[in-house]
N, C-alpha and C positions, 0 to 999 in steps of 0.2 A: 490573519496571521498573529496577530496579538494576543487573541484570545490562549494560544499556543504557548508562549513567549514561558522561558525557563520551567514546562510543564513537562513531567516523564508521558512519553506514549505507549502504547500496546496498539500495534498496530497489525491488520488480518490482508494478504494481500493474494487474490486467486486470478489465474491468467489465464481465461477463456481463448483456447485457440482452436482456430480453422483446422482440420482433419488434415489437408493435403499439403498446409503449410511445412517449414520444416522445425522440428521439434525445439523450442527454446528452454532452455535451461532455467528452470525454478530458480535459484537464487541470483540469477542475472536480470529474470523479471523483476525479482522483488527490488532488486540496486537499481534498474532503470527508472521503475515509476517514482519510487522514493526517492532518488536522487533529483528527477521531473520538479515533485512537490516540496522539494529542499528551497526554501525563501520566497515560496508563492503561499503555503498549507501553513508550513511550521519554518520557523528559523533556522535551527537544526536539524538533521538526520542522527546527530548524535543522542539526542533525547528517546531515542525509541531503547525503552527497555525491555519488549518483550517483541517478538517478529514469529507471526506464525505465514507459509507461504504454503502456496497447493496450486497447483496447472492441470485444469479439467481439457481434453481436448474432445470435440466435437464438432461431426460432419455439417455443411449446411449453414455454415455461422459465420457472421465478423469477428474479428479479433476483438478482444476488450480485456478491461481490469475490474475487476470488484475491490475496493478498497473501504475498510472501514478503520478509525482511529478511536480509538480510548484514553482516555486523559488517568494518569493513573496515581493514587495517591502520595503525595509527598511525604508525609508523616508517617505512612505504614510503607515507603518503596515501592512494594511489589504488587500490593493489591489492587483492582482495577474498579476503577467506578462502575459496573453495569449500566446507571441509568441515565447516561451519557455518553454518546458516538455522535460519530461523523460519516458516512457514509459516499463514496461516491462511485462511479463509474463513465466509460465514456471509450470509445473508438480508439484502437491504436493504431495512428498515422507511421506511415514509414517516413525515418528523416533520409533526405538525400546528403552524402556528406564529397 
């Protein structure tokens, strides 16, 4: 998480869903996992300056996230490193509340 610490992100976040599932909404996916990785990934969720989201659904599949993070330059704001990410992925468990 340090590594992270007062860095602008550009962050890609695609929500592979089960076909029969019932359809979730793209940018509630995108607030849930980020919100997940808020003080575990990155300190912030507020450092994310750029958010691109996409929800593929298909038959046959577990649920999951593709996540990848871009550290983006401070000196120029907006532009994004290319030759450094972070990538992750992983099962979305259902929480019991």
């Amino acid at each position: 998480m340090e590594a992270w610490n007062e860095i602008g992100i550009c962050a890609s976040v695609v929500a592979i869903q089960a076909r029969p599932a019932k359809i979730i909404d793209v940018d509630n996916a995108a607030k849930a996992i980020l919100d997940t990785m808020k003080g575990i990934i990155f300190p912030d969720d507020r450092q994310i300056q750029h958010l691109s989201v996409s929800r593929i659904r298909h038959s046959d599949t577990l649920a999951y996230y593709l996540i990848m993070l871009r550290p983006v330059h401070a000196e120029l704001e907006d532009v994004i490193d290319p030759t450094c990410c972070v990538k992750f992925g992983g099962l979305v468990q259902p929480i019991d509340v």
